[in-house]
C-alpha positions, 0 to 999 in steps of 0.5 A, a space after each residue: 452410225 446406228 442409233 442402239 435400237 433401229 436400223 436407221 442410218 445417221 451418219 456414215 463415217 470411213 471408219 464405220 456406222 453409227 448406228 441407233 440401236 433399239 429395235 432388234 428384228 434378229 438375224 444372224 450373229 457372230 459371238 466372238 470372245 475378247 479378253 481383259 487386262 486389269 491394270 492397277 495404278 498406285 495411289 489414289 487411283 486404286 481407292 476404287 478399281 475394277 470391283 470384286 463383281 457387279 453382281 450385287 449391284 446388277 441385282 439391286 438395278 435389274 427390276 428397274 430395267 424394262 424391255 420395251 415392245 412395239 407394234 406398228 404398221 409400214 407400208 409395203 409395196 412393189 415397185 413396177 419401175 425398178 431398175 427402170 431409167 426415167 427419161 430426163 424431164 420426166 422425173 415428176 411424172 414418174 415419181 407422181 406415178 409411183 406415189 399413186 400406187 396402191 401400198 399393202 401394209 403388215 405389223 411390224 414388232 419392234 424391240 427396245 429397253 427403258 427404265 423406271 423412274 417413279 414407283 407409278 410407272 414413268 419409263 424413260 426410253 429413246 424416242 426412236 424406239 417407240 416411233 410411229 408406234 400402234 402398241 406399246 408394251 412394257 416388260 417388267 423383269 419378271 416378265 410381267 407385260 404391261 400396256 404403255 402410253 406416251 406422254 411426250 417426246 423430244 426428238 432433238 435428244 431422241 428421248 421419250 417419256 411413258 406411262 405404264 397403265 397399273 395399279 402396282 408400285 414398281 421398282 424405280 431407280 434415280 437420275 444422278 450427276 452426269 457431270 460427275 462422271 469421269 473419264 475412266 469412272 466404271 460403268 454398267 449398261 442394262 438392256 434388252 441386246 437382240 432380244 436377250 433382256 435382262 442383260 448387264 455389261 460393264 464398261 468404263 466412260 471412254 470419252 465425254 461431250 461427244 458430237 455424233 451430229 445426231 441433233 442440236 445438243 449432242 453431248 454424249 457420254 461415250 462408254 465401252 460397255 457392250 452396247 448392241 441393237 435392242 439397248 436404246 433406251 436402257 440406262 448407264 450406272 455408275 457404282 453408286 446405282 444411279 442413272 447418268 446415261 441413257 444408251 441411244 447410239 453406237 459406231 460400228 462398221 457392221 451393226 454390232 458392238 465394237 466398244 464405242 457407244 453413246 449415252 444421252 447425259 442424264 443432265 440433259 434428260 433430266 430436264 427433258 423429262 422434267 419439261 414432258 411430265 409437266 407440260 407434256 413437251 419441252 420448253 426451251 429457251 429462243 433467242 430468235 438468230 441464226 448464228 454460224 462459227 467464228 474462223 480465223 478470216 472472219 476475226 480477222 476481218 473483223 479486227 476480233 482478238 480471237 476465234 471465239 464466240 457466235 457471229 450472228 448471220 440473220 435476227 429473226 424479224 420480231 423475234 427476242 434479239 431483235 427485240 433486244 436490239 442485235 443485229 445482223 454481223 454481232 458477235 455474240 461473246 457471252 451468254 448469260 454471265 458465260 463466255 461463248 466459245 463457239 456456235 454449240 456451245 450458245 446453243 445448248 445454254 440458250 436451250 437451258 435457258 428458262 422461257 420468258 426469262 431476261 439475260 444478259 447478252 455480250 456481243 461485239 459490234 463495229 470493235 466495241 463491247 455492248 451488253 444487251 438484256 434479251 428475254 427469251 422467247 420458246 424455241 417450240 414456239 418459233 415460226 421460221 419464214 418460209 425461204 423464198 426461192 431466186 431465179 437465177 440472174 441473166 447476164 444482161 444488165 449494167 455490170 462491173 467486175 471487181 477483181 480483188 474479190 473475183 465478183 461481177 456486181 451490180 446494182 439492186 434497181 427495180 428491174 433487178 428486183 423484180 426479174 429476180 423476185 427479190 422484195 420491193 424493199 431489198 437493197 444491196 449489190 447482185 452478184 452475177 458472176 463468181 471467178 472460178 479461180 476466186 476464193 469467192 468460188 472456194 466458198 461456195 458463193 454463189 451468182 444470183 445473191 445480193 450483197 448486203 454489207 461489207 464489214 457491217 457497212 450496208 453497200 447499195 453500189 458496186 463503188 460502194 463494194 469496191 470503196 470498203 474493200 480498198 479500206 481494208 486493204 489499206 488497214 492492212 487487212 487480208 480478207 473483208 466479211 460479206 453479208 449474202 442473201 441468197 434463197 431468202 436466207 442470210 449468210 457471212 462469207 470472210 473472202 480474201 482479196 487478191 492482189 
């Protein structure tokens, strides 16, 4: 995947790139023509078809649309061990000897597009645009070239805010609805492709709410309106002129347009943009818990109704939740008055949410419905824990195997803790062995953690492992939930038992 404007790689899929595509070097180009069919369908779908021409409109959105030129310094250096094999454990030394080689630097230009939001001069581009840039310049569409400054940018949304320096009143245009936007609805893209600016296309909204795993809250509009390097930062219209996108990515094999892009939601960079003018960052809401999806196992071993909502995995000591009262294993069903369908969802409305204030928080714990009133803290804000490391465990300790689950377990005492550098105030259950034929294995846990608690009851004893799990079964459960700490960080494994 290409982000639309820098070469830099984010995902790659079997299918092709996505690619982001703002900064256009050159190269070569292949031009290959494509062909169109209008379809007219009857009724009320024909009130607005494919226009007469977007010319009109084209004219009227154009001197709002900028192109966008940076300059910036890379570093540029030979590498005398290329294609050399490091001999094993020497690695460090060798990458310590490479990193104190001296590095030549050269300018670098860089090209993107962005548009006006406010007569004065307030641009909106993507972040990775404008980069680690030295120099920023702005130009108008009839090439007026202005000199630009950041005033803030969020690169969980890959958005960035600029101000030009000039005494001149712009051409602007506004932010509409996003969540207007159909699929299907007309749309055009404005940019500066491979350096070409002032280019138009026009497409339709393919498909809406898009995770190209480029950050947090993706929601993308995906378009097929042509969208090559050099577009990021450009703006998505709709018929009525107003901005509901900004194009940031595309998916292609080859680093071309294929009709597959996507547009930053203008909702979403609304209150991005809101947040940067006036704080010069954003702010958004903290609720201070690690969270992971809830599956099929996992609601059934917890007795849920269904695979929904957000399963807490960790609270964040002297953080908002736990301030609130959650806890580790929580099921968090609603959100502020909205029911939570899964762990994307929480996290983009707690974002939204406003800092410092008070929301109602469903969770369901040990099978019964509580409501919790959390104020949010600021997620900028946050300190995470430093993640602590653990020796792998040695095998010579007091063990029992538990086969219905394919662990070997033992107890957490003070020699357990301290050859395995856990806290003085640690408890729990050490794995030291994980059958390979296990489903525990399939899972990916691993020797060396500690086992919290079974089914939200904390275990201090192998007996205690085996005592929970046996309730399970007799309930008629399949599979029992493992609360793991392992590398100072906590994590729910729903595990089938055997037999």
């Amino acid at each position: 995947m290409l982000m639309a404007g820098s070469v830099n790689s984010i995902d790659a899929r079997p299918a092709g790139k996505v690619r982001r595509m703002g900064r256009a070097l050159g190269g070569a180009m292949m031009i290959v023509a494509f062909a169109a069919t209008t379809f007219v369908m009857p009724g009320d779908a024909a009130a607005r078809g494919a226009p007469d021409s977007f010319a009109d409109l084209a004219e009227k959105l154009l001197p709002a649309v900028v192109n966008i030129r940076t300059t910036s310094s890379v570093a540029e250096g030979q590498n005398p061990l290329e294609g050399f094999e490091v001999p094993p454990g020497l690695e460090e030394f060798f990458e310590r000897f490479r990193d104190s080689l001296p590095q030549q630097r050269r300018e670098a230009t860089a090209l993107g597009s962005g548009f006006i939001i406010d007569e004065t001069g307030v641009v909106i581009t993507n972040n990775h645009v404008i980069k680690d840039a030295q120099e920023i310049i702005v130009v108008l569409h009839d090439d007026t070239e202005l000199p630009a400054k950041v005033l803030g940018f969020d690169d969980k949304t890959d958005l960035a805010v600029l101000q030009v320096e000039t005494d001149l009143k712009l051409p602007h245009v506004n932010f509409g609805d996003s969540d207007t936007a159909r699929v299907g609805d007309w749309v055009i893209a404005i940019g500066n492709p491979l350096g070409f600016g002032g280019t138009v296309t026009a497409g339709i909204v393919s498909a809406r709410g898009r995770d190209i795993r480029s950050g947090p809250y993706d929601n993308y509009i995906q378009t097929d309106a042509s969208i090559n390097r050099g577009n990021s930062g450009g703006p998505l219209f709709n018929m009525d002129g107003d901005v509901v996108g900004i194009n940031t990515a595309i998916f292609s094999p080859n680093g071309g347009s294929i009709g597959i892009g996507f547009s930053v939601p203008s909702n979403l960079a609304k209150k991005v943009v809101s947040q940067i003018r006036e704080f010069g960052t954003t702010r958004r809401g903290w609720l201070g818990v690690t969270i992971q999806d809830v599956s099929d196992e996992i609601a059934e071993s917890l007795g849920l109704d269904d695979a929904s909502g957000a399963l807490v995995s960790s609270v964040h000591e002297n953080g908002p939740a736990a301030e609130a009262g959650l806890k580790t294993g929580d099921v968090i069903t609603s959100f502020n008055g909205n029911k939570v369908k899964d762990t994307r969802q929480l996290v983009r409305a707690v974002a939204d949410a406003p800092v410092g204030g008070e929301v109602p928080v469903e969770i369901v714990r040990s099978g019964k419905k509580q409501t919790q009133i959390v104020t949010l803290g600021q997620r900028e804000k946050a300190e995470l824990a430093a993640l602590k490391s653990v020796e792998e465990p040695k095998p010579e300790v007091n063990t029992q195997k538990l086969e219905s689950l394919g662990l070997t377990l033992a107890p957490l005492d003070a020699d357990l803790r301290k050859q395995f550098k856990f806290a003085e105030d640690a408890n729990g259950v050490v794995i030291l062995n994980v059958a390979s034929d296990s489903d525990a294995a399939s899972k990916n846990l691993q020797a060396g953690a500690v086992i919290t608690k079974v089914n939200q009851t904390a275990v201090s004893t192998p007996e205690d492992v085996e005592r929970i799990v046996k309730e399970a079964q007799d309930a008629g459960r399949k599979s029992v939930l493992l609360f793991v700490m392992h590398n100072g960080e906590l994590s729910l494994f729903p595990i089938k038992i055997a037999g």
